[in-house]
C-alpha positions as a printed NumPy array, in Angstrom:
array([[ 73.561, -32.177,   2.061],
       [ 70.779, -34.852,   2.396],
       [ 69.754, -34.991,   5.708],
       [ 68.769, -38.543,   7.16 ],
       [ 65.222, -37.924,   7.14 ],
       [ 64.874, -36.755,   3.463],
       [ 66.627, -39.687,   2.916],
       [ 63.846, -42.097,   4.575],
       [ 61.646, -40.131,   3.142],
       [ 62.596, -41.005,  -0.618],
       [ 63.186, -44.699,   0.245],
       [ 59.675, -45.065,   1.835],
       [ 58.115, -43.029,  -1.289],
       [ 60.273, -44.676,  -3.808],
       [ 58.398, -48.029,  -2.172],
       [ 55.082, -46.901,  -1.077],
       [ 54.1  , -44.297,  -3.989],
       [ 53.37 , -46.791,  -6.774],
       [ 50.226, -46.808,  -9.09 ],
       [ 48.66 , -49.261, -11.304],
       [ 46.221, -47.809, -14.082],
       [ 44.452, -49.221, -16.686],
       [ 44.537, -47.566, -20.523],
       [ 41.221, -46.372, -21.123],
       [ 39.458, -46.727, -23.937],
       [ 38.678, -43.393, -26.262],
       [ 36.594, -42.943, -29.221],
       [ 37.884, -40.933, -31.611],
       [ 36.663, -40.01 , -35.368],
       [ 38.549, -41.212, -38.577],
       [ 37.407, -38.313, -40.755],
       [ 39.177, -39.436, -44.117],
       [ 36.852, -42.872, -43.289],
       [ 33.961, -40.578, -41.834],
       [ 33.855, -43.644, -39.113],
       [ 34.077, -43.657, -35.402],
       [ 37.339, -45.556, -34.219],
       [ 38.216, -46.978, -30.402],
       [ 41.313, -46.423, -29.043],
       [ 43.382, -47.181, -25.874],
       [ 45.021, -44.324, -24.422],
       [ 47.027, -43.632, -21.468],
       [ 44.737, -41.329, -19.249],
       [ 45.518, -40.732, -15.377],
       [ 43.604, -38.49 , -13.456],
       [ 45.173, -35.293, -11.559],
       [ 43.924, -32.505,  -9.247],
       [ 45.062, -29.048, -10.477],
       [ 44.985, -26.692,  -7.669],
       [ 46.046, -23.075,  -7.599],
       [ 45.73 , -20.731,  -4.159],
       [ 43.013, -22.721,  -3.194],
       [ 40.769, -22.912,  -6.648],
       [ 40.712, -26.598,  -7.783],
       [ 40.326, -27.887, -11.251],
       [ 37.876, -31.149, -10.627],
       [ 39.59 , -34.362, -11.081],
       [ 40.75 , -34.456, -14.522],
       [ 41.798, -37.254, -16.79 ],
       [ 45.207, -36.427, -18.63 ],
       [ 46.734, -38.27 , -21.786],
       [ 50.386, -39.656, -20.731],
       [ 52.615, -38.538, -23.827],
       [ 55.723, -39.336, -24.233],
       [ 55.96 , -37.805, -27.555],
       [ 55.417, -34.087, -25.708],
       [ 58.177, -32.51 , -24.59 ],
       [ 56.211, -30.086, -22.188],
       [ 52.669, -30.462, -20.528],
       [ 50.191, -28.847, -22.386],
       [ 47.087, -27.206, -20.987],
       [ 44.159, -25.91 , -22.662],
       [ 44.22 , -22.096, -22.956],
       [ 40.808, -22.265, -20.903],
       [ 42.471, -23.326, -18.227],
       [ 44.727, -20.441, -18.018],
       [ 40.97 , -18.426, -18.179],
       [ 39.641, -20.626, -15.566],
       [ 42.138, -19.649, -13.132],
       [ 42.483, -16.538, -14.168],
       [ 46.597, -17.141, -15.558],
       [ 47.594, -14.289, -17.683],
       [ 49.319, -16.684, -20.259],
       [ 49.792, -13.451, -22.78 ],
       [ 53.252, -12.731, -20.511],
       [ 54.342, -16.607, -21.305],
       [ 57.204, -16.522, -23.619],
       [ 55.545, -17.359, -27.328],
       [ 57.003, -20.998, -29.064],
       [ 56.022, -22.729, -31.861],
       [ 56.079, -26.848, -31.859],
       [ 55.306, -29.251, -34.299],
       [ 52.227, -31.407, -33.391],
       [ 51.222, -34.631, -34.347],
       [ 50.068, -34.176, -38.031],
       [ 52.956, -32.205, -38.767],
       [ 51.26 , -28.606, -38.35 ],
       [ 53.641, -25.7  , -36.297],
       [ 51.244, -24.279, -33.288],
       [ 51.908, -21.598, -31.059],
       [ 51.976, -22.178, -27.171],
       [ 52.523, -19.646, -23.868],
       [ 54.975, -21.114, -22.237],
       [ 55.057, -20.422, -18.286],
       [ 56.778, -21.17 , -15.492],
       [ 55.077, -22.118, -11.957],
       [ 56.084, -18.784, -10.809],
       [ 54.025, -17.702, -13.744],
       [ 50.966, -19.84 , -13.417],
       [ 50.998, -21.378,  -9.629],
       [ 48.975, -24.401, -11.291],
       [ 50.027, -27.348,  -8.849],
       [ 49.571, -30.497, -10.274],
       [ 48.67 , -33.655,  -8.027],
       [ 48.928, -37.388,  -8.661],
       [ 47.421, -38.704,  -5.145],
       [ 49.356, -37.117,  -2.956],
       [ 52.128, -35.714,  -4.714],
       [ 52.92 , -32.334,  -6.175],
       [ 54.632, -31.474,  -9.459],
       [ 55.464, -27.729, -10.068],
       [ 56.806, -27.695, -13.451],
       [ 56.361, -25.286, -16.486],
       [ 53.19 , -25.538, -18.719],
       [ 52.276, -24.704, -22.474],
       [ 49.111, -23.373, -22.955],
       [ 47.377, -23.174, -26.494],
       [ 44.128, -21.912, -28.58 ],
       [ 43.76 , -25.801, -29.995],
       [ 44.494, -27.789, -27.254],
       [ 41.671, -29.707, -26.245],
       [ 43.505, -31.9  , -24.033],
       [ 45.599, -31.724, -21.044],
       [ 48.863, -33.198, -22.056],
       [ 51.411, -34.674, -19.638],
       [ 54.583, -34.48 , -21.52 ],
       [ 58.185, -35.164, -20.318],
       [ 58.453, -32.36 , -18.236],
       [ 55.955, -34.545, -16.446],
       [ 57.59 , -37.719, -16.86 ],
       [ 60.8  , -36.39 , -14.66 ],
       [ 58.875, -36.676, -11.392],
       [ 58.1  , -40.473, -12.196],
       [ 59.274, -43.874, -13.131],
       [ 56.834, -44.878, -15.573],
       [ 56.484, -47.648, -17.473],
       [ 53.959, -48.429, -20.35 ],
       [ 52.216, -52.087, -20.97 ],
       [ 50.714, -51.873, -23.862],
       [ 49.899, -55.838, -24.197],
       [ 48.174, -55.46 , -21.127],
       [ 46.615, -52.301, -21.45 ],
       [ 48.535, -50.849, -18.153],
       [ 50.69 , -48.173, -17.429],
       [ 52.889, -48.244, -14.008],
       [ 53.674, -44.709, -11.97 ],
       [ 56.679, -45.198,  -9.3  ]])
């Protein structure tokens, strides 16, 4: 049962724990055009942490096309993840082309993610040609977010 003060808790976090950010502004190349293109792109920054060794700030692309959050396989090397005893998927990424992931659990990993001062301990997908960290649905679940694209603003309750 929910106890009174988990309760509070939720209500005060639910009203305290909201963020603001603005779409930043990428470059990225158009190599059929050979030209340099600007984008706006969904990036919020994060603190990965795990037993103590942290990950610098990092900015991370909000996608709500991914159905997982997707790390870089150097990160697994970085904090020294095994990701070979992940279970091996395939997805289809954007350009149509099947890639293989290791998908782990936190139990796995131990990579804790933080937004300010909250922590999300979900599963992550690592990968050879991820370049990217990736914040994916699995993400999305510990949020109410909202994307305003006319404005160039995304909203994390």
């Amino acid at each position: 049962p929910i106890g009174y003060t988990n309760i509070w808790f939720y209500i005060n976090f639910c009203i305290y724990f909201k963020m603001i950010c603005d779409y930043e502004e990428l470059n990225y190349l158009d190599e059929e055009n050979n030209r340099s293109i600007k984008l706006c792109r969904p990036l919020l920054t994060v603190n990965l942490i795990k037993r103590g060794f942290k990950l610098f700030p990092l900015e991370c692309l909000l996608d709500s096309g991914a159905d997982n959050i997707i790390f870089p396989i150097d990160a697994a090397k970085y904090f020294r993840i095994n990701y070979n005893v992940g279970k091996l998927v395939y997805f289809e990424v954007a350009g149509g082309s099947i890639t293989p992931f290791y998908e782990l659990d936190y139990k796995q990993h131990g990579i804790d993610i933080f937004v300010n001062d909250v922590r999300i301990r979900e599963k992550i997908c690592f990968s050879e040609g991820q370049r990217d960290i990736l914040l994916g649905q699995d993400f999305f679940k510990n949020f109410v977010i909202r994307f305003d694209r006319k404005n160039k603003k995304f909203h994390l309750n």
